[in-house]
PDBQT receptor file of N, H, CA, C and O in Angstrom, charges set to zero:
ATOM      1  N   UNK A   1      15.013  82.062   7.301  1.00  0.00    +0.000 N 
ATOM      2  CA  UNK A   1      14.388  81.174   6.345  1.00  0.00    +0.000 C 
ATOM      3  C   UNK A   1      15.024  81.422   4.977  1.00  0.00    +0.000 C 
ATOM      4  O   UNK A   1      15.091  82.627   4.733  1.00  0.00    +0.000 OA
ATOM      5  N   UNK A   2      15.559  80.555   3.918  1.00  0.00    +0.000 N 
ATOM      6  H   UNK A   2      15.504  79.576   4.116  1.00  0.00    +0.000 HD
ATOM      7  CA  UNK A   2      16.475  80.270   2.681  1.00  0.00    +0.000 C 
ATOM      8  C   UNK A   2      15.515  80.201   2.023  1.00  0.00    +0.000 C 
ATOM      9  O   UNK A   2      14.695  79.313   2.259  1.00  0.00    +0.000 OA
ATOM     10  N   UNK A   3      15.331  81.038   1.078  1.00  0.00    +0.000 N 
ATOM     11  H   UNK A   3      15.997  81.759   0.886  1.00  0.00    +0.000 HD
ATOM     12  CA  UNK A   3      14.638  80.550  -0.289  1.00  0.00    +0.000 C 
ATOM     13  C   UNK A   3      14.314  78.961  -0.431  1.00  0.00    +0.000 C 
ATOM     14  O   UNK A   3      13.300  78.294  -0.633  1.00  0.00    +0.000 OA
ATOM     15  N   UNK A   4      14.707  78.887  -0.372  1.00  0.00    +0.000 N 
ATOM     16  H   UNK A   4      15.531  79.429  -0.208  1.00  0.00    +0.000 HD
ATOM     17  CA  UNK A   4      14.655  76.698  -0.482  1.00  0.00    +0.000 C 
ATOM     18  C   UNK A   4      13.690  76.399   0.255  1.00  0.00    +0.000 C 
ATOM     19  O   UNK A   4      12.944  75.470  -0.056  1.00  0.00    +0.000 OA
ATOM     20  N   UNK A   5      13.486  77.224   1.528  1.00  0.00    +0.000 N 
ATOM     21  H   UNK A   5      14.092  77.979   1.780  1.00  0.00    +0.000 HD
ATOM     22  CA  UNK A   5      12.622  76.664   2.148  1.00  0.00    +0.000 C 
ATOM     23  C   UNK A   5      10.965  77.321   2.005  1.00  0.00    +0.000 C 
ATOM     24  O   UNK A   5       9.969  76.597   1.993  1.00  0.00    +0.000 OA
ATOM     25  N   UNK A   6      10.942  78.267   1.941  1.00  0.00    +0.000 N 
ATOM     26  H   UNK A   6      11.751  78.855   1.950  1.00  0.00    +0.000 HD
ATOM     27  CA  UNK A   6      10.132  79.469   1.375  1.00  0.00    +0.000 C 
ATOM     28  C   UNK A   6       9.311  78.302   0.328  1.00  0.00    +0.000 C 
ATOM     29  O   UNK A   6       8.099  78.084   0.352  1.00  0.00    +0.000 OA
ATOM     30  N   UNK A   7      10.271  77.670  -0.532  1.00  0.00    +0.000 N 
ATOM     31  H   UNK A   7      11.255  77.847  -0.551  1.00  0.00    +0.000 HD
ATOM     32  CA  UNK A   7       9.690  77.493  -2.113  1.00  0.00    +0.000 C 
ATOM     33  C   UNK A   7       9.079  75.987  -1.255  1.00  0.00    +0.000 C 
ATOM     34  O   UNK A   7       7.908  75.636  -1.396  1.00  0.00    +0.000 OA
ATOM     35  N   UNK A   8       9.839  75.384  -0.579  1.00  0.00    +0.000 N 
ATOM     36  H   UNK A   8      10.791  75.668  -0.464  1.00  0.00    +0.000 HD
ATOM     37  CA  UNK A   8       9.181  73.619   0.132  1.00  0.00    +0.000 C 
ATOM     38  C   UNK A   8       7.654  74.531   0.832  1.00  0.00    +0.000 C 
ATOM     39  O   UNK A   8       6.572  74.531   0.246  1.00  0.00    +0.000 OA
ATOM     40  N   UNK A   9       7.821  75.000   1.711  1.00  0.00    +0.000 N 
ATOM     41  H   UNK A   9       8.700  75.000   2.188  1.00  0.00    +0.000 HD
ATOM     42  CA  UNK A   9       6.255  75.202   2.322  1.00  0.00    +0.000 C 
ATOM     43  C   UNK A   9       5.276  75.730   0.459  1.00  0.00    +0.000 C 
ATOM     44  O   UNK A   9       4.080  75.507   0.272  1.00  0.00    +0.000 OA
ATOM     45  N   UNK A  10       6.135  76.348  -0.509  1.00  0.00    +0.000 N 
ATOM     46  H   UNK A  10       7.106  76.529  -0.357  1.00  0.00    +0.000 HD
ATOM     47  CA  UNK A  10       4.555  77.261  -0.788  1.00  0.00    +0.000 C 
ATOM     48  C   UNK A  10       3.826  76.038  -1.968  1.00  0.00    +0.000 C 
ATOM     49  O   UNK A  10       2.693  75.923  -2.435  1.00  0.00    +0.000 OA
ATOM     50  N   UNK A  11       5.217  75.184  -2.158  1.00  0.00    +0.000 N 
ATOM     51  H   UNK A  11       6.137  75.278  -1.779  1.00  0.00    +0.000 HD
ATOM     52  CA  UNK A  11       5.077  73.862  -3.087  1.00  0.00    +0.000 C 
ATOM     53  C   UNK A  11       4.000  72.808  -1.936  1.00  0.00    +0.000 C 
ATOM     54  O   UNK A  11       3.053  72.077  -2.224  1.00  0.00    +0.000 OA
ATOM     55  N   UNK A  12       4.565  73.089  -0.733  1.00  0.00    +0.000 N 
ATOM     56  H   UNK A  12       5.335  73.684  -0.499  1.00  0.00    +0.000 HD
ATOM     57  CA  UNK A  12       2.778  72.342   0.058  1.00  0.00    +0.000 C 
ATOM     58  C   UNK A  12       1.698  72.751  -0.180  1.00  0.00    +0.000 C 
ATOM     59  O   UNK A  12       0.729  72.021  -0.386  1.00  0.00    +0.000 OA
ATOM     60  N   UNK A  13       1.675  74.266  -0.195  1.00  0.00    +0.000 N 
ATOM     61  H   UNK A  13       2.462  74.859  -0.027  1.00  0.00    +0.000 HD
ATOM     62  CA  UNK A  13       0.619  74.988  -0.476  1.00  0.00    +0.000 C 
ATOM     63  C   UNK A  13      -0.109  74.680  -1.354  1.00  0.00    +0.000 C 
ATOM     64  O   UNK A  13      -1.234  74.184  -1.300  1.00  0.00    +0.000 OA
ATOM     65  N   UNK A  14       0.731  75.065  -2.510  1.00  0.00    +0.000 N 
ATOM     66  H   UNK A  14       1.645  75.467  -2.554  1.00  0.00    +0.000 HD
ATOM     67  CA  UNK A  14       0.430  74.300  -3.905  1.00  0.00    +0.000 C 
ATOM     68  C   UNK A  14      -0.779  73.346  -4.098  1.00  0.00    +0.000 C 
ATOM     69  O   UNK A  14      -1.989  73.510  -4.258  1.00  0.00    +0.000 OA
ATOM     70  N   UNK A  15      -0.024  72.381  -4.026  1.00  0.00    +0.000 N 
ATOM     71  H   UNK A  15       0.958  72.247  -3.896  1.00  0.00    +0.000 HD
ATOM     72  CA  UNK A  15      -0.522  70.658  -3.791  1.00  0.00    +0.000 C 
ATOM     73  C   UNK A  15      -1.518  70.567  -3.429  1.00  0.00    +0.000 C 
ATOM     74  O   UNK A  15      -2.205  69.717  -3.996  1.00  0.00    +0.000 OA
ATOM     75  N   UNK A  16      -2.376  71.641  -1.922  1.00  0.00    +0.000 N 
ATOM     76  H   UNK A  16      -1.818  72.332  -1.461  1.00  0.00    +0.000 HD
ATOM     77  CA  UNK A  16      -3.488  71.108  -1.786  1.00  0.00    +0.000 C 
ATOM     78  C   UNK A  16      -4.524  72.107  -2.237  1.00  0.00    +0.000 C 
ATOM     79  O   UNK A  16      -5.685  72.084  -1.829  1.00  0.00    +0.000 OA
ATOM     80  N   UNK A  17      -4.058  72.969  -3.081  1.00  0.00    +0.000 N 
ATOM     81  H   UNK A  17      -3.115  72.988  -3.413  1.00  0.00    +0.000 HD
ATOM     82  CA  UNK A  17      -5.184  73.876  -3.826  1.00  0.00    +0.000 C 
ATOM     83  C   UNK A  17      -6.057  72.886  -4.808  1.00  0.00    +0.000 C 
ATOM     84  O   UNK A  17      -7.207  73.310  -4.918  1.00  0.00    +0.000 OA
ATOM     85  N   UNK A  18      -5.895  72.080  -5.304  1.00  0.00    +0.000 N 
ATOM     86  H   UNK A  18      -4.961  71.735  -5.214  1.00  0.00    +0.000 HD
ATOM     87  CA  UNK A  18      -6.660  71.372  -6.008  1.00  0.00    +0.000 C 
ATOM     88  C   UNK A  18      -7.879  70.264  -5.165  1.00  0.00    +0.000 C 
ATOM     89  O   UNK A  18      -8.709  69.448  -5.566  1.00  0.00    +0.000 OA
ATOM     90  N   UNK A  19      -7.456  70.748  -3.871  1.00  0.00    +0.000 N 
ATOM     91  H   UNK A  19      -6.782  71.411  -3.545  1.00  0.00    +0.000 HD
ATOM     92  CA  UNK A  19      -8.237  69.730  -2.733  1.00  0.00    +0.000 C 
ATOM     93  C   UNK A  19      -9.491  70.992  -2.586  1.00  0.00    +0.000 C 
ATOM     94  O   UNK A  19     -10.591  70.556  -2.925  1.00  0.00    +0.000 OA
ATOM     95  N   UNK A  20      -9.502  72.268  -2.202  1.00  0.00    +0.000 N 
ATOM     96  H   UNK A  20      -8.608  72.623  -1.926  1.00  0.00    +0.000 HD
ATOM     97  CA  UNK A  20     -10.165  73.748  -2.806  1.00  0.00    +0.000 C 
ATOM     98  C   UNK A  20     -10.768  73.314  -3.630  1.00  0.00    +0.000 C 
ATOM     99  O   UNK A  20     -11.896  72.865  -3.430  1.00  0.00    +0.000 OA
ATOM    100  N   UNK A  21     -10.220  73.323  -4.739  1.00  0.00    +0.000 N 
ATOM    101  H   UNK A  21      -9.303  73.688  -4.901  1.00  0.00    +0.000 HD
ATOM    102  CA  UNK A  21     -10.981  73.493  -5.861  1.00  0.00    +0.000 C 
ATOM    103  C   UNK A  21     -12.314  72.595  -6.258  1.00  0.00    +0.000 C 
ATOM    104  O   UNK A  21     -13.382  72.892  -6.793  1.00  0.00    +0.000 OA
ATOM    105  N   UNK A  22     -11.582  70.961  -5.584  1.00  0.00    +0.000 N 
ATOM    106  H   UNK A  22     -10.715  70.720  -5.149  1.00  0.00    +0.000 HD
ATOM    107  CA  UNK A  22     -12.823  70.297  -5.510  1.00  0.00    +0.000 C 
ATOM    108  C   UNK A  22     -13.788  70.512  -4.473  1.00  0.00    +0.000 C 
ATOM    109  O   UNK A  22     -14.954  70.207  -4.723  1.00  0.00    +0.000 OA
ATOM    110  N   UNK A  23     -13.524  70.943  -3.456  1.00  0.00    +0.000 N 
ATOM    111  H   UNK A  23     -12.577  71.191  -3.253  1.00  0.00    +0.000 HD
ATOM    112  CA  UNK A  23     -14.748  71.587  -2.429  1.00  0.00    +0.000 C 
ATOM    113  C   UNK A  23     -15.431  72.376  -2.831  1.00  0.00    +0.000 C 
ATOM    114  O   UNK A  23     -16.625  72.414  -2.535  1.00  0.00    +0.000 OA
ATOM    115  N   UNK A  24     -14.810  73.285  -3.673  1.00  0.00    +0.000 N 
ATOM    116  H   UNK A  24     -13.840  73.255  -3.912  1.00  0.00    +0.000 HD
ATOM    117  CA  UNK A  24     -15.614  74.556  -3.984  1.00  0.00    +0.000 C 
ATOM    118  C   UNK A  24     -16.597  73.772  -5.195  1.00  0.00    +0.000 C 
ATOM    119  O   UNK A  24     -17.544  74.503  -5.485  1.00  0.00    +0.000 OA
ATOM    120  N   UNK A  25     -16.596  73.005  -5.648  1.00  0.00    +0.000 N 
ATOM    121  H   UNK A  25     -15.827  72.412  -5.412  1.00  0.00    +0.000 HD
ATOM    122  CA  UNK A  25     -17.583  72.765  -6.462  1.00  0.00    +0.000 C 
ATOM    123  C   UNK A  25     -18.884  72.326  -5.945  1.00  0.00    +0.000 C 
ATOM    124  O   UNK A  25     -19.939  72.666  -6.480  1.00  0.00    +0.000 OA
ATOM    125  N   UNK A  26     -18.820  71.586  -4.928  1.00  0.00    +0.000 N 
ATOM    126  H   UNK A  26     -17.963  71.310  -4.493  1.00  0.00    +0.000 HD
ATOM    127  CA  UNK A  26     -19.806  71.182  -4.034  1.00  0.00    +0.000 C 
ATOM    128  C   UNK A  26     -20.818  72.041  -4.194  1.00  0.00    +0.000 C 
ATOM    129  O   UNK A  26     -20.502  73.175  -4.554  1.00  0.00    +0.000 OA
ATOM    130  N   UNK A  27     -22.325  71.727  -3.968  1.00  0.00    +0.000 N 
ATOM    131  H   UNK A  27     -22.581  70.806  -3.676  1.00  0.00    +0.000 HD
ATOM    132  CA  UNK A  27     -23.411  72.813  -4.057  1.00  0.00    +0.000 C 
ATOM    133  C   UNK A  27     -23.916  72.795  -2.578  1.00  0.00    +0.000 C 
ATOM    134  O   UNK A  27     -24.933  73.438  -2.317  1.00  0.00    +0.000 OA
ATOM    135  N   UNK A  28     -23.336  72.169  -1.692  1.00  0.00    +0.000 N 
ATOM    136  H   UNK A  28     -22.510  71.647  -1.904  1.00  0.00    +0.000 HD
ATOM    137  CA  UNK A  28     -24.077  71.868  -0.458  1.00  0.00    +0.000 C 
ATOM    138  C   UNK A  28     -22.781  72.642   0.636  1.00  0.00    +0.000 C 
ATOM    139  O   UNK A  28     -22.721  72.255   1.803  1.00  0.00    +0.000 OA
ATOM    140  N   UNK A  29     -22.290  73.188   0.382  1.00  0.00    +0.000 N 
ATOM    141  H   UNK A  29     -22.339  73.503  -0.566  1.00  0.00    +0.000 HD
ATOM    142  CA  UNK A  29     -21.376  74.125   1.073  1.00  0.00    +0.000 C 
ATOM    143  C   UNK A  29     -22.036  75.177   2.133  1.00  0.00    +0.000 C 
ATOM    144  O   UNK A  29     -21.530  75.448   3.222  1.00  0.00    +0.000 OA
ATOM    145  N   UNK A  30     -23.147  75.673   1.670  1.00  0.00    +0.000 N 
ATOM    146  H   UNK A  30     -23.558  75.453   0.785  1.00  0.00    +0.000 HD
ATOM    147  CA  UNK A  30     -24.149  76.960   2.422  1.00  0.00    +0.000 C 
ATOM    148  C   UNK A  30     -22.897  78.333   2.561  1.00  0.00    +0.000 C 
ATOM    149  O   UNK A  30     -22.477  78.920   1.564  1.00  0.00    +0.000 OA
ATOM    150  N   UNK A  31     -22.529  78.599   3.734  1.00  0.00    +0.000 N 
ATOM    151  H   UNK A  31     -22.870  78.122   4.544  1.00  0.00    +0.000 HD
ATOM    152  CA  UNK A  31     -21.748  79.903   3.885  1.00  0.00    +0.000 C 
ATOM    153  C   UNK A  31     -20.548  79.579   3.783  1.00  0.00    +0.000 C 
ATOM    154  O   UNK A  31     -19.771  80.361   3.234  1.00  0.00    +0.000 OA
ATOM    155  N   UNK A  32     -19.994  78.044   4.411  1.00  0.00    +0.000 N 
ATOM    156  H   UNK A  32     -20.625  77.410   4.856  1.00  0.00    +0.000 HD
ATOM    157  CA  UNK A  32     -18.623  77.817   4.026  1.00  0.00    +0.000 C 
ATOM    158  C   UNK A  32     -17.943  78.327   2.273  1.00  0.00    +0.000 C 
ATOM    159  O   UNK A  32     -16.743  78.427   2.016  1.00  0.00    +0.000 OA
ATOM    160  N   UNK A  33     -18.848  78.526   1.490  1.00  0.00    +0.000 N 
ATOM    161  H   UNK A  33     -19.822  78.444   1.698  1.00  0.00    +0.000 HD
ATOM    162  CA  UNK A  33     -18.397  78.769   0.106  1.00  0.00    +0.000 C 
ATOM    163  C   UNK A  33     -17.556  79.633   0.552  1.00  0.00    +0.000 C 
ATOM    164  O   UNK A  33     -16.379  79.302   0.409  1.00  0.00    +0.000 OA
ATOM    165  N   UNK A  34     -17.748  80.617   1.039  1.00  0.00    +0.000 N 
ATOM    166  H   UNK A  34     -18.705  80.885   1.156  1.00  0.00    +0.000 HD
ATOM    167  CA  UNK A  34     -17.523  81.831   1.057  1.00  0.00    +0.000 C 
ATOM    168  C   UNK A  34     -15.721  81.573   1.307  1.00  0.00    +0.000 C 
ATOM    169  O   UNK A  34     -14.742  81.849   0.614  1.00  0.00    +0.000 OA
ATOM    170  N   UNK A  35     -15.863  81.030   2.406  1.00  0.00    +0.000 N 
ATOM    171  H   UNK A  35     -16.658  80.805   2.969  1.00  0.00    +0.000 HD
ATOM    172  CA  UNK A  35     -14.615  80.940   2.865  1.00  0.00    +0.000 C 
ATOM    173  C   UNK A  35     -13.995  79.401   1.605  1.00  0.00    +0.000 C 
ATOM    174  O   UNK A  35     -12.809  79.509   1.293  1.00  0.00    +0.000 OA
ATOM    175  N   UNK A  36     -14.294  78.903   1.359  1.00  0.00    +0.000 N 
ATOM    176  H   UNK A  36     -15.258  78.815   1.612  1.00  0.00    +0.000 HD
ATOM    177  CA  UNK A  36     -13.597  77.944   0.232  1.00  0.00    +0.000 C 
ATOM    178  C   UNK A  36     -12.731  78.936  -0.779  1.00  0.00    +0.000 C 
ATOM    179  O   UNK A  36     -11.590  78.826  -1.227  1.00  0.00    +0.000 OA
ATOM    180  N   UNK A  37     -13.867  80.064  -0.969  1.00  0.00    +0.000 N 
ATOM    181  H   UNK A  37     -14.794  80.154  -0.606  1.00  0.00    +0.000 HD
ATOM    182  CA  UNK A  37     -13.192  80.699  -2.488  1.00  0.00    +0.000 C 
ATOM    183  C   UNK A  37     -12.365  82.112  -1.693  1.00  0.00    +0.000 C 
ATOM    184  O   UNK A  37     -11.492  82.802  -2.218  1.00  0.00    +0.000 OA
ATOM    185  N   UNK A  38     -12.779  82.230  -0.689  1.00  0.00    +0.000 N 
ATOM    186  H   UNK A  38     -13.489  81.669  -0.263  1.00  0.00    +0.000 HD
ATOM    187  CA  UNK A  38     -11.576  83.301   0.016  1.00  0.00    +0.000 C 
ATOM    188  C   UNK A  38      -9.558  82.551   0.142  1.00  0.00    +0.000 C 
ATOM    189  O   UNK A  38      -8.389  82.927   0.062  1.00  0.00    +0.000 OA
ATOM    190  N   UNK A  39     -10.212  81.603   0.325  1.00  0.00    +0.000 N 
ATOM    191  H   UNK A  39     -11.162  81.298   0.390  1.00  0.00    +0.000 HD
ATOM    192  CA  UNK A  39      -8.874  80.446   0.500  1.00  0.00    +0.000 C 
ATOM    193  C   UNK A  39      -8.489  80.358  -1.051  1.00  0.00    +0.000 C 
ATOM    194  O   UNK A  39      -7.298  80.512  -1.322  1.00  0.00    +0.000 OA
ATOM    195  N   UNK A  40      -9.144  80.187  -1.807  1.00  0.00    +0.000 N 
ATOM    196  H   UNK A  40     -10.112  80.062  -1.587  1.00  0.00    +0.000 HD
ATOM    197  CA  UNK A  40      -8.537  79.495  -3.373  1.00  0.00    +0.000 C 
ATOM    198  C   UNK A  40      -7.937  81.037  -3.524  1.00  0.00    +0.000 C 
ATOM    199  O   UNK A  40      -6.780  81.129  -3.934  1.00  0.00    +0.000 OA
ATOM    200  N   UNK A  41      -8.617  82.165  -3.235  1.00  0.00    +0.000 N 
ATOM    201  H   UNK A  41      -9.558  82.091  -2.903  1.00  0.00    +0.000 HD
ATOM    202  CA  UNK A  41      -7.802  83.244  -4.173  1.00  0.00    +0.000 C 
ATOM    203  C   UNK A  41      -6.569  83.523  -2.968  1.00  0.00    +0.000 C 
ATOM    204  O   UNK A  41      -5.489  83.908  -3.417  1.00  0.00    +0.000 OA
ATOM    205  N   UNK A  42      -6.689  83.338  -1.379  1.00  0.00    +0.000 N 
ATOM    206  H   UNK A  42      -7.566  83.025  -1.014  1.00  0.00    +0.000 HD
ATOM    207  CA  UNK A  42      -4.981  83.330  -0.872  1.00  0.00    +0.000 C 
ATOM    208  C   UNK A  42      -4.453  82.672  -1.733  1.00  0.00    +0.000 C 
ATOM    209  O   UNK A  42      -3.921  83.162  -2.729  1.00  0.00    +0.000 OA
ATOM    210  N   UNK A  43      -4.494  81.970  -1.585  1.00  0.00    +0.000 N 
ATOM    211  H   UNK A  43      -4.926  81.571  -0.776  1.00  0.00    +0.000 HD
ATOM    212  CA  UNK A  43      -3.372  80.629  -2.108  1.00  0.00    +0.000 C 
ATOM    213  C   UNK A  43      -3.343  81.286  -3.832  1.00  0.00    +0.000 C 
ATOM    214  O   UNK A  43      -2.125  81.289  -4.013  1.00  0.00    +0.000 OA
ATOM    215  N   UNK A  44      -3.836  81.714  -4.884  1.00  0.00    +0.000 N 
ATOM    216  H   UNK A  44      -4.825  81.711  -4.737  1.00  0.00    +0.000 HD
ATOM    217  CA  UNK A  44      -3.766  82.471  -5.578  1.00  0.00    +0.000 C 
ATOM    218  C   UNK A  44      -2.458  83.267  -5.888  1.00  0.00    +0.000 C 
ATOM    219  O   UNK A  44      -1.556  83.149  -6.717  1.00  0.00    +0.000 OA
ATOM    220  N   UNK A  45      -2.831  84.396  -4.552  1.00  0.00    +0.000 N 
ATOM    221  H   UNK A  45      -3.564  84.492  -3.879  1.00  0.00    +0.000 HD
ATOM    222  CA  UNK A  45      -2.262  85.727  -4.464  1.00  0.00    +0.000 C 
ATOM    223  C   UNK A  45      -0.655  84.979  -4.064  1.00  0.00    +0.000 C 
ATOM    224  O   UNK A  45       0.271  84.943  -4.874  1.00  0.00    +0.000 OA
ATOM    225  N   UNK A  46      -0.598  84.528  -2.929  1.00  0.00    +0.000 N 
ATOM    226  H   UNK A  46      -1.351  84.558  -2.270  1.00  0.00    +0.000 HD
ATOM    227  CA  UNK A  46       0.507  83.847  -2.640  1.00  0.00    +0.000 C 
ATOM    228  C   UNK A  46       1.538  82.727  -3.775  1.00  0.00    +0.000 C 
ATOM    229  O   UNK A  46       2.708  82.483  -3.483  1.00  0.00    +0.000 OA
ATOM    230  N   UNK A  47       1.111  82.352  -4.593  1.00  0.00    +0.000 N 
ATOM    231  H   UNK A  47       0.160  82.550  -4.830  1.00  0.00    +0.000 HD
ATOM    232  CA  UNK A  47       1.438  81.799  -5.719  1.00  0.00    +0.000 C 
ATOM    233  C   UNK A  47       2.097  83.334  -6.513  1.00  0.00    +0.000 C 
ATOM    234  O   UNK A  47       3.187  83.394  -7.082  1.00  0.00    +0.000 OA
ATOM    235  N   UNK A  48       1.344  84.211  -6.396  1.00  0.00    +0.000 N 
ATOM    236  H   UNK A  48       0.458  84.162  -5.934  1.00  0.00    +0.000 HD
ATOM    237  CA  UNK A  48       1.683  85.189  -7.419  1.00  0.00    +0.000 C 
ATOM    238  C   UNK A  48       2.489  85.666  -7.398  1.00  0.00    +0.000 C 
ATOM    239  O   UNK A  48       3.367  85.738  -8.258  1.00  0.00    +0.000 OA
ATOM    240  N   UNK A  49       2.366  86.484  -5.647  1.00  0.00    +0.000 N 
ATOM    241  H   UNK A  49       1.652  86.426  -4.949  1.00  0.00    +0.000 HD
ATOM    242  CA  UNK A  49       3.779  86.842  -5.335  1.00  0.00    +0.000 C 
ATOM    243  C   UNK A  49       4.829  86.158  -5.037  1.00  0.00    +0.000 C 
ATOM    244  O   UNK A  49       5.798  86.855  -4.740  1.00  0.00    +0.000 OA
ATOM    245  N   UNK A  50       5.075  84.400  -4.995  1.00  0.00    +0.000 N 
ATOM    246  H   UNK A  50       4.287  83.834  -5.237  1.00  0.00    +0.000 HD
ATOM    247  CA  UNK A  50       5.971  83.930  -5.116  1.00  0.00    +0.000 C 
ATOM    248  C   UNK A  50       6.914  84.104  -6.371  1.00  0.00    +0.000 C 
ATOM    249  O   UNK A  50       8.134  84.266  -6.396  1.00  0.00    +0.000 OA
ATOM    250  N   UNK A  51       6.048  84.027  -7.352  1.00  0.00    +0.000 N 
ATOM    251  H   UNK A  51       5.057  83.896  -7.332  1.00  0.00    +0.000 HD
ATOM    252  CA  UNK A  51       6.495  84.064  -8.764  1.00  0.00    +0.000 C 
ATOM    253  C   UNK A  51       7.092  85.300  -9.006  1.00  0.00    +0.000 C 
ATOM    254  O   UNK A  51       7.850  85.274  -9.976  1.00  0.00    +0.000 OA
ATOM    255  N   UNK A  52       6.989  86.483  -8.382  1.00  0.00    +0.000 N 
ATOM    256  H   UNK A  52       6.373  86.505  -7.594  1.00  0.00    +0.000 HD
ATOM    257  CA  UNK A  52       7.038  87.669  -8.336  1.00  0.00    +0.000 C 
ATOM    258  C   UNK A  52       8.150  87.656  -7.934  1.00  0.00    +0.000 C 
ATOM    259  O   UNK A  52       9.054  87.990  -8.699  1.00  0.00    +0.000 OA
ATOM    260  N   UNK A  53       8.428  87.267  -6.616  1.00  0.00    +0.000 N 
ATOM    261  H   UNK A  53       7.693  86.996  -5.994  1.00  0.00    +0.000 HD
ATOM    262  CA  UNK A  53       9.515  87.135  -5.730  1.00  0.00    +0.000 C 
ATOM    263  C   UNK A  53      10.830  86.292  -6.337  1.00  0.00    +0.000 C 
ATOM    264  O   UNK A  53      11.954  86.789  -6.415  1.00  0.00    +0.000 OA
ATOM    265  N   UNK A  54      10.541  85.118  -6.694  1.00  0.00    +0.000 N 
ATOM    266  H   UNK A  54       9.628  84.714  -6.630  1.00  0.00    +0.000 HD
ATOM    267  CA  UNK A  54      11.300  84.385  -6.539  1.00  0.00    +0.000 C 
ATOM    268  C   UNK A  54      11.410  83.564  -8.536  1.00  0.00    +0.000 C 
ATOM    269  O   UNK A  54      11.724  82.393  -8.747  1.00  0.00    +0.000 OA
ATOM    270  N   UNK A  55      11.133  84.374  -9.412  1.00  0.00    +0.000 N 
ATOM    271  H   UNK A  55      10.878  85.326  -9.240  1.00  0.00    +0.000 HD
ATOM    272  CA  UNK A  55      11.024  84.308 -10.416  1.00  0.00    +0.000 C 
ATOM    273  C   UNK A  55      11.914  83.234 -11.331  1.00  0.00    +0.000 C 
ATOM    274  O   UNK A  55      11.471  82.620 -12.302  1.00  0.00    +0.000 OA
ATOM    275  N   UNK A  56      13.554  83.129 -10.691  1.00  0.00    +0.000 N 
ATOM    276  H   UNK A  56      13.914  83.628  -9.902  1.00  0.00    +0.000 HD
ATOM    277  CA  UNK A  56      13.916  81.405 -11.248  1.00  0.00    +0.000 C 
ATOM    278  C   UNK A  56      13.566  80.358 -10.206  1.00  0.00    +0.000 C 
ATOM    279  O   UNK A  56      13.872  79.229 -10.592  1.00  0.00    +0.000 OA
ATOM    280  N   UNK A  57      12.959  80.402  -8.874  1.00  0.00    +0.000 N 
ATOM    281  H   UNK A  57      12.711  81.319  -8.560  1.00  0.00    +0.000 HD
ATOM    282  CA  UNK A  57      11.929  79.007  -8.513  1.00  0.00    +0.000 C 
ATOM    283  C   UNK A  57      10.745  79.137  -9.114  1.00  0.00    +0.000 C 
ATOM    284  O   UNK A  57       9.945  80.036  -8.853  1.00  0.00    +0.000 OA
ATOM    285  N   UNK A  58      10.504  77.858 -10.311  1.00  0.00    +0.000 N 
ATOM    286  H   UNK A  58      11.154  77.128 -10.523  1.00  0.00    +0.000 HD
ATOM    287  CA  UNK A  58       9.513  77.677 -10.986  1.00  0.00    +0.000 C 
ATOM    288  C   UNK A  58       8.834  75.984  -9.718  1.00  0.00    +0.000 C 
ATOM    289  O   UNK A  58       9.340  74.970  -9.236  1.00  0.00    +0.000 OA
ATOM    290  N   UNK A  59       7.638  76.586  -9.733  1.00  0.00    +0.000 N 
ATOM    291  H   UNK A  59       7.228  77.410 -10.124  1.00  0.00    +0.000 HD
ATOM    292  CA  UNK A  59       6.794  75.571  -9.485  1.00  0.00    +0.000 C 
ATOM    293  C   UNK A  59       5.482  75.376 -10.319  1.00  0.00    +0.000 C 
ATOM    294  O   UNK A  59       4.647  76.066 -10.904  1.00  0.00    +0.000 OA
ATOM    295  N   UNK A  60       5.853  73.580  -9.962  1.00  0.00    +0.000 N 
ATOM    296  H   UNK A  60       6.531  73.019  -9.488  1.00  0.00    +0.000 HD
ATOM    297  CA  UNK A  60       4.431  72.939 -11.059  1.00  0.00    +0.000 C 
ATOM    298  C   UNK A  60       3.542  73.536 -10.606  1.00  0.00    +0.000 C 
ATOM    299  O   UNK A  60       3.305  73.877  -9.447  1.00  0.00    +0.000 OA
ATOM    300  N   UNK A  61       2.713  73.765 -12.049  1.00  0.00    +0.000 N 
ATOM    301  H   UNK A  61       2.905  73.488 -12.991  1.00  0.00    +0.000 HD
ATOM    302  CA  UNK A  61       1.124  74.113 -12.182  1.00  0.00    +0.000 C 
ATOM    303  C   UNK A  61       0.360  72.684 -11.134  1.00  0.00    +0.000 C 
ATOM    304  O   UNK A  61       0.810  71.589 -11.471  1.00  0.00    +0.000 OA
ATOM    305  N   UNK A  62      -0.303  72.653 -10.401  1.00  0.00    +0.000 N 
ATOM    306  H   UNK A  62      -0.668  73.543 -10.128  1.00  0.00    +0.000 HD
ATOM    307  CA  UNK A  62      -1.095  71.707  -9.723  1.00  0.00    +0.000 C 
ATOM    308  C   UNK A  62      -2.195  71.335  -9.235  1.00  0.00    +0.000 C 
ATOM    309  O   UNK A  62      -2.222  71.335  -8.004  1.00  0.00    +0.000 OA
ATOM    310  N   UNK A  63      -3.039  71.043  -9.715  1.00  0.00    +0.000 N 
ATOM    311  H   UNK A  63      -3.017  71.043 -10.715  1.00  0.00    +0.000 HD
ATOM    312  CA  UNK A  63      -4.016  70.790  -9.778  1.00  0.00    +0.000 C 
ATOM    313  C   UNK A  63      -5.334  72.052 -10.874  1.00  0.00    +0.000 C 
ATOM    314  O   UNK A  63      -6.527  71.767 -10.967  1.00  0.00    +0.000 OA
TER     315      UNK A  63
């Protein structure tokens, strides 16, 4: 796997964290919260250490 491609999947990733974010606002979630905001901080951590990793692939802020 090429960097290039690494950066296409985590830029999917990306993209649908803001789909998270609006779930997690929901008040009618019950235990799923749990797992909504376990997911927002992967996708988080994984953002982080991309940036970490791969420090001249810049990806858009999103959502």
């Amino acid at each position: 796997m090429t960097p290039e491609n690494i950066k296409e999947k985590v830029v999917a990733i990306a993209a649908k964290r803001s789909s998270l974010v609006k779930l997690s606002q929901q008040t009618n979630l019950g235990n799923l919260q749990i797992d909504v905001t376990q997911a927002l901080e992967e996708v988080d951590d994984l953002l982080a250490e991309f940036r970490k990793s791969f420090p001249d692939c810049l990806i858009d802020e999103i959502g």
